[in-house]
C-alpha positions in Angstrom: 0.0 0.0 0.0 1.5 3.3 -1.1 2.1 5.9 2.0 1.3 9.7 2.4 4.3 11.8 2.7 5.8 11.4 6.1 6.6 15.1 6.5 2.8 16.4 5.9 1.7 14.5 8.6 4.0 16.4 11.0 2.8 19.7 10.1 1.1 21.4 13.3 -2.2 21.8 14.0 -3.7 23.5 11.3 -2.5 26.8 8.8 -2.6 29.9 10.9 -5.6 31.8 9.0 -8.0 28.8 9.3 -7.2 28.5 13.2 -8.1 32.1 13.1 -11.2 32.0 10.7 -12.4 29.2 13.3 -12.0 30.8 16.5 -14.1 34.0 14.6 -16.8 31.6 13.6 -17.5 30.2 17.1 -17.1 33.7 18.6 -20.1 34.9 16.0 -21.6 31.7 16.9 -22.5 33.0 20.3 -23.0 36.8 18.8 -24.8 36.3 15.9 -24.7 40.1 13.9 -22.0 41.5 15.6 -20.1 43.8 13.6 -16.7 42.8 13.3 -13.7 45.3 12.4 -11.1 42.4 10.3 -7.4 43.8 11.0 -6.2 40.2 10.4 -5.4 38.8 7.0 -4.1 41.1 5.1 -6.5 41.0 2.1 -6.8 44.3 0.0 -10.4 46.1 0.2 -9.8 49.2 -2.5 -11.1 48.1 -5.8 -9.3 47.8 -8.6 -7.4 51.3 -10.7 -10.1 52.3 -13.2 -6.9 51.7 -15.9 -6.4 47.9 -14.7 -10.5 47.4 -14.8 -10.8 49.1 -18.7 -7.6 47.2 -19.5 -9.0 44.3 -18.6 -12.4 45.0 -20.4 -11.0 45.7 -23.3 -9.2 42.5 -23.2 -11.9 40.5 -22.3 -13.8 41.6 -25.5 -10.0 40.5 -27.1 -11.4 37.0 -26.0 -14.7 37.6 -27.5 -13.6 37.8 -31.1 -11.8 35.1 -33.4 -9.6 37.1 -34.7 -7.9 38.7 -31.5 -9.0 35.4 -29.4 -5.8 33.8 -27.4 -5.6 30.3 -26.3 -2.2 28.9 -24.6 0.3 31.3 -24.3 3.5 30.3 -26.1 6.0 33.2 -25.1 8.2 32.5 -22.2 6.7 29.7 -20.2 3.2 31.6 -20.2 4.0 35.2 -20.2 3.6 37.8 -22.9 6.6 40.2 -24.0 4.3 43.3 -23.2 4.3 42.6 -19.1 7.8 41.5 -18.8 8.8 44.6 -21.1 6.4 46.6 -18.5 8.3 45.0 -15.3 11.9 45.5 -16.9 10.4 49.3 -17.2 10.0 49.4 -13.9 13.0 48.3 -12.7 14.6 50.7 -14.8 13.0 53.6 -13.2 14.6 52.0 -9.4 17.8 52.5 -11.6 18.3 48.6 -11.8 18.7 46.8 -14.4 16.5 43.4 -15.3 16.7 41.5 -18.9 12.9 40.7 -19.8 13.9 36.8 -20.1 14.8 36.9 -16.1 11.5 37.6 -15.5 8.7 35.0 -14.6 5.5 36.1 -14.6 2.7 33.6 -12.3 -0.5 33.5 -10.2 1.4 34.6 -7.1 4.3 34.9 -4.8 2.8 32.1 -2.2 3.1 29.5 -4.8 6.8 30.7 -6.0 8.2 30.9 -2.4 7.1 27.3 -2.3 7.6 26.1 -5.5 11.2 27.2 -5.8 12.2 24.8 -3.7 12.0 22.3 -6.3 15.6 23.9 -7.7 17.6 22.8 -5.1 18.6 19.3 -3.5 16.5 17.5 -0.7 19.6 18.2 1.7 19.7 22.0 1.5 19.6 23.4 4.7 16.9 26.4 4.8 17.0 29.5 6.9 14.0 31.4 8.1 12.7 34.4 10.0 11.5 34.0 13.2 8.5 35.1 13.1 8.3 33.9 9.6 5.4 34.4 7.0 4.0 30.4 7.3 4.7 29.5 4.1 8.1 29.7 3.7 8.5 27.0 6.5 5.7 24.5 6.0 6.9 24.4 2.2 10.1 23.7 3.0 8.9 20.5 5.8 5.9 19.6 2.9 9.5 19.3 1.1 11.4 17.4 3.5 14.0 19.8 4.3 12.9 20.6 8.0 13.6 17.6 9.5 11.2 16.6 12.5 9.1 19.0 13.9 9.2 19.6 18.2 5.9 20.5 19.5 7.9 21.4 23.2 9.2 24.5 21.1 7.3 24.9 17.8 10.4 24.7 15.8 11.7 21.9 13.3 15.1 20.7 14.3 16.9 21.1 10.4 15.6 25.1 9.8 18.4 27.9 10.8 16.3 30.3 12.6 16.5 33.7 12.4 15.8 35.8 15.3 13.6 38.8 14.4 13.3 40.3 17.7 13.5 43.7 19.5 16.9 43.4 19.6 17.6 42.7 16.2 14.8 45.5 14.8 12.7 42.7 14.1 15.5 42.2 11.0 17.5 38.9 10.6 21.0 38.9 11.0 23.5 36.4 8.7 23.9 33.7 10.7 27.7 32.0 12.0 25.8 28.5 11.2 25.7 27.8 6.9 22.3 28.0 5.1 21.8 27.6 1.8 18.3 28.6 1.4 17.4 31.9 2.7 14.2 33.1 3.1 14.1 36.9 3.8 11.0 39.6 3.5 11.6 42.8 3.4 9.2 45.3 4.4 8.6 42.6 6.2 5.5 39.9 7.6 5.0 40.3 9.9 6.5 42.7 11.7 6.7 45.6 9.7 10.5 46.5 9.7 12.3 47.4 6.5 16.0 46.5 6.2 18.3 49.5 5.3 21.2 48.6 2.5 23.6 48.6 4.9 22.2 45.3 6.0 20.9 43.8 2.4 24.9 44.4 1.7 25.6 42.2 4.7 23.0 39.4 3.6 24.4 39.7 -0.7 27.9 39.3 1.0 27.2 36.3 3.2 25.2 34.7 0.3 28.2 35.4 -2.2 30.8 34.0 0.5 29.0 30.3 1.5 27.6 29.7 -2.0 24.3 30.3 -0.8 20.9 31.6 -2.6 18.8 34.3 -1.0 14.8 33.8 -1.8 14.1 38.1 -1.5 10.2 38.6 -0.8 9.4 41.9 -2.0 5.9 41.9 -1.7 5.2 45.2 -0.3 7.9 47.3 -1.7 5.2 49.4 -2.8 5.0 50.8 0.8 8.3 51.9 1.4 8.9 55.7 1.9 11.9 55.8 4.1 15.4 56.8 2.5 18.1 54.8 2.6 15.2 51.6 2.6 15.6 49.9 -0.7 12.6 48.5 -2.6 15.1 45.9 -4.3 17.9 43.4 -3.5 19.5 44.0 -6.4 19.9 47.4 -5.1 23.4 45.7 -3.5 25.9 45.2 -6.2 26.2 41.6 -6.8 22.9 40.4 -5.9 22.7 39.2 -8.8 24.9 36.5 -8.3 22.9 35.1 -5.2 19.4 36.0 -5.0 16.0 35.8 -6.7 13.5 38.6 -6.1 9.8 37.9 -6.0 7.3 40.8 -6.0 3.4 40.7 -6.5 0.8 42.7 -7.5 -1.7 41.6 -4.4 -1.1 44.3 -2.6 0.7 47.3 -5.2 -2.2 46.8 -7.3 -4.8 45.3 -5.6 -4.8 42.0 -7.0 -5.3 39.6 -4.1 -8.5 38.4 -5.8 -6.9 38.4 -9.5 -3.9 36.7 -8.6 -0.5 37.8 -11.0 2.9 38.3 -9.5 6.7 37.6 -10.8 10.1 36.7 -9.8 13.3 37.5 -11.3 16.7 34.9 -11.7 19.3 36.6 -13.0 21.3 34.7 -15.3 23.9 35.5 -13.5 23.1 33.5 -10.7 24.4 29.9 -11.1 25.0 27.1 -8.4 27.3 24.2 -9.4 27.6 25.7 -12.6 24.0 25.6 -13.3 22.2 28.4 -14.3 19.0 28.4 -12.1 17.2 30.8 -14.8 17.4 28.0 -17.2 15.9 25.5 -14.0 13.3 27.8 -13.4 12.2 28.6 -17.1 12.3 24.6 -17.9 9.9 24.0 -14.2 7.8 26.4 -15.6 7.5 24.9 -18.9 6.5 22.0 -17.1 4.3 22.4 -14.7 2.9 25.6 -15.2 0.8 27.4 -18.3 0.7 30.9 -17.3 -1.6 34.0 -16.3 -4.3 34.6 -18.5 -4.0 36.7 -20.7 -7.2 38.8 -19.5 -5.1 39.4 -16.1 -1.8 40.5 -17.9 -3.6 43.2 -19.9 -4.5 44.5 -16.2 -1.1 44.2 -14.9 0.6 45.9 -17.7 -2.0 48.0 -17.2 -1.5 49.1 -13.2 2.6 49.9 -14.2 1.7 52.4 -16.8 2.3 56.1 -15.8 -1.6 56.3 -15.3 -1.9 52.7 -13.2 1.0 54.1 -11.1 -0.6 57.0 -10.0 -3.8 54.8 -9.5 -2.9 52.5 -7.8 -0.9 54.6 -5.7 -3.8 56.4 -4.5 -4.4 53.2 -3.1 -1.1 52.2 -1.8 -1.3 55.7 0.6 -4.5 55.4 1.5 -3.6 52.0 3.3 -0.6 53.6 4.3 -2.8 56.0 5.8 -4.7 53.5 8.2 -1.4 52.2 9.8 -0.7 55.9 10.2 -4.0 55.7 12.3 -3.5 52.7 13.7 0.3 53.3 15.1 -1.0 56.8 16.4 -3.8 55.4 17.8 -2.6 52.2 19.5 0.8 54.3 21.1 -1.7 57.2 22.5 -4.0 53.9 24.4 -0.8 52.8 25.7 0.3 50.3 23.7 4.3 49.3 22.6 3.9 49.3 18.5 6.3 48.8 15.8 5.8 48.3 11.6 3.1 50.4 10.1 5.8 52.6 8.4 7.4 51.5 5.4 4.6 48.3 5.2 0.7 47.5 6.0 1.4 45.8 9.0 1.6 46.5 12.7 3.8 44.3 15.7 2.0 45.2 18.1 3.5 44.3 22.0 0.4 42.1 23.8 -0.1 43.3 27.8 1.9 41.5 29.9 -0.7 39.4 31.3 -1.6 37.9 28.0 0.1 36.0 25.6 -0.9 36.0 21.6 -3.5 34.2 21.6 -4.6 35.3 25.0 -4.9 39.2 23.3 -6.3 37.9 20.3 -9.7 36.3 22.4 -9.3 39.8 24.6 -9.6 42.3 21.3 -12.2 39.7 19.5 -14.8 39.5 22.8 -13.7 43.1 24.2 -13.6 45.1 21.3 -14.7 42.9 18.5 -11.6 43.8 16.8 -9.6 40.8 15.0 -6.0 40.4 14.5 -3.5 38.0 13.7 -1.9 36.2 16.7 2.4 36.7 16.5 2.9 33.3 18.1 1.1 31.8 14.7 4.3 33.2 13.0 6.7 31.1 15.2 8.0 31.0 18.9 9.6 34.3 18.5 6.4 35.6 18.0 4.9 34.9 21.2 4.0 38.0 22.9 3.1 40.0 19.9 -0.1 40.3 17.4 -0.2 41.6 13.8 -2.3 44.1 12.4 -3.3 44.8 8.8 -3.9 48.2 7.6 -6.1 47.4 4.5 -9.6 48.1 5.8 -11.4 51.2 5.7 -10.2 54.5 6.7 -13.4 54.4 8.9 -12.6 51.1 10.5 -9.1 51.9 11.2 -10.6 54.3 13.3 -13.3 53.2 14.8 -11.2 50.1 15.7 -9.0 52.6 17.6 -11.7 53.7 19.5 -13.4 50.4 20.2 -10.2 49.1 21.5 -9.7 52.4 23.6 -13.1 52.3 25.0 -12.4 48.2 26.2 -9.3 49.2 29.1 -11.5 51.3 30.1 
């Protein structure tokens, strides 16, 4: 009889957002109507830039005629010239430098963390964040790479962990021990901090010096405002040698509900004299048929002049709510950190409480939700997230709720 794969079945408990979708249902359970304010997942509420919706449109009515009607796409494992043309564009204007056959386009930067695992032997030893977006570590167990998992600590015994505490800035540090996988987020999830070059140099040089290849999330680049913050790894002068960059347009464009992202191998970077861009592009052949076509119109559409003022409107008006949220949470007393160059909030839980503890205290005091730290890993414990993409209106009334429950 064939087995299941052994490492699944050690996977804790269940995926963070269910756990917390639950514990909402039975709390509405026993409060049916209550009016919830949902500062957990961080799903977009803006609609989409009026540019991406006619782009789309027009594309759709593309579909609707023989002559302009697409099937499978056959350029570049399922991406058309005009995005990755678009993407290089932008890039440009970061003053960096991206040939359009490094760039991948796909359905979102969730899938590539975990799918570009499939590049690199079984034995690679993977470094993470602690806390750590979930993904990055249950892929890499799904894969076999983390080794058993210890309930006693919530950590699996083959991961490097990377402290991203108080006293690192909530930032990893290169580590003494060697990894050869390394995650990293920056702005990051969950915590909100944004690594400075200064320490993106330190990461491209310890990646360049043990061989290793750095996975760079750049999901919410879009938020970043502060100088000396860059929105790129390949800001660092040979980054391109050791990392690939993902970025998505979930939250720069609203796409969460659309689903098109895109990642970047440089074909520069190589590992046992392999070039990974050729690994990746022949994967992608394989098991992957691309975006539609429909959705790419829209993308190309949001990094147009227009879609970047668009969907930038967007992009501050979040940035806005964390405003409101960090202003509001520091003035009720509260120890917060994040909500500056990213959509998130770490916000410090009351001594008396841990994670989840403050989680069932906002839910049933304030009917606020969030996103318990400890859900993120051990190093976690002690904090909760909060997403700024709600309503200007709920940012603040959530404020006040919350306010109104120490009294």
């Amino acid at each position: 009889m064939i087995e299941v794969n052994p490492s699944f079945l050690q996977l804790p408990g269940g995926y963070l957002f269910p756990e917390v979708a639950r514990r909402v249902e039975a709390f509405l359970a026993d409060r049916p109507g209550e009016r919830l304010i949902r500062l957990g997942i961080g799903d977009v509420t803006r609609p989409l830039a009026p540019c991406v919706v006619e782009a789309m449109e027009a594309a759709c009515r593309e579909m609707g005629r023989k002559e302009t009607f697409r099937g499978y796409c056959e350029e570049a494992n399922g991406s058309y010239g005009f995005l990755r043309a678009a993407i290089a564009a932008s890039y440009r204007e970061e003053g960096i430098a991206v040939a359009e056959d490094e760039i991948f386009v796909s359905d979102g930067s969730k899938s590539d963390c975990a799918n570009l695992g499939e590049l690199f032997a079984p034995e690679a030893v993977v470094a993470v964040c602690d806390p750590v977006y979930p993904v990055y570590v249950d892929s890499s167990a799904i894969a076999g790479r983390a080794g058993r998992y210890d309930p006693a600590t919530g950590r699996w015994d083959r991961l490097v962990y990377l402290p991203c505490t108080r006293e690192t800035g909530f930032l990893p540090r290169p580590p003494r021990a060697r990894a050869d996988l390394i995650y990293l987020c920056s702005p990051n999830n969950p915590t909100g901090a944004a690594a400075d070059l200064e320490l993106l140099r330190a990461w491209v040089d310890y990646a360049n010096g043990q061989g290793s290849v750095l996975l760079f999330d750049g999901a919410y680049e879009a938020f970043v405002t502060s100088p000396g913050v860059p929105r790129s790894i390949y800001a660092v002068p040979g980054a391109e040698a050791c990392a690939i960059e993902l970025r998505s347009f979930s939250k720069s464009a609203g796409f969460t509900g659309v689903r098109c992202s895109y990642l970047v191998v440089p074909r520069a970077l190589k590992r046992g004299g392999v070039s990974l861009n050729a690994l990746w592009a022949r994967r992608q052949s394989t098991k992957f048929n691309g975006v539609a076509y429909i959705v790419q119109r829209g993308a190309e559409a949001a990094l147009s002049p227009r879609g970047r003022r668009e969907t930038g409107e967007a992009v501050a008006y979040y940035r806005r709510n964390a405003q409101i949220l960090r202003a509001g949470l520091a003035g009720a007393g509260f120890i917060v950190h994040g909500g500056v160059d990213a959509p998130y909030l770490w916000v410090e839980t009351p001594p008396e409480l841990d994670s989840w503890g403050f989680f069932d205290w906002l839910l049933r005091r304030s009917g606020v939700v969030c996103t318990p730290g400890v859900g993120f890993g051990p190093a976690g414990e002690g904090y909760v997230r909060l997403a700024a993409f709600g309503d200007a209106e709920a940012a603040e009334e959530a404020v006040g709720r919350i306010r109104q429950a120490l009294l």
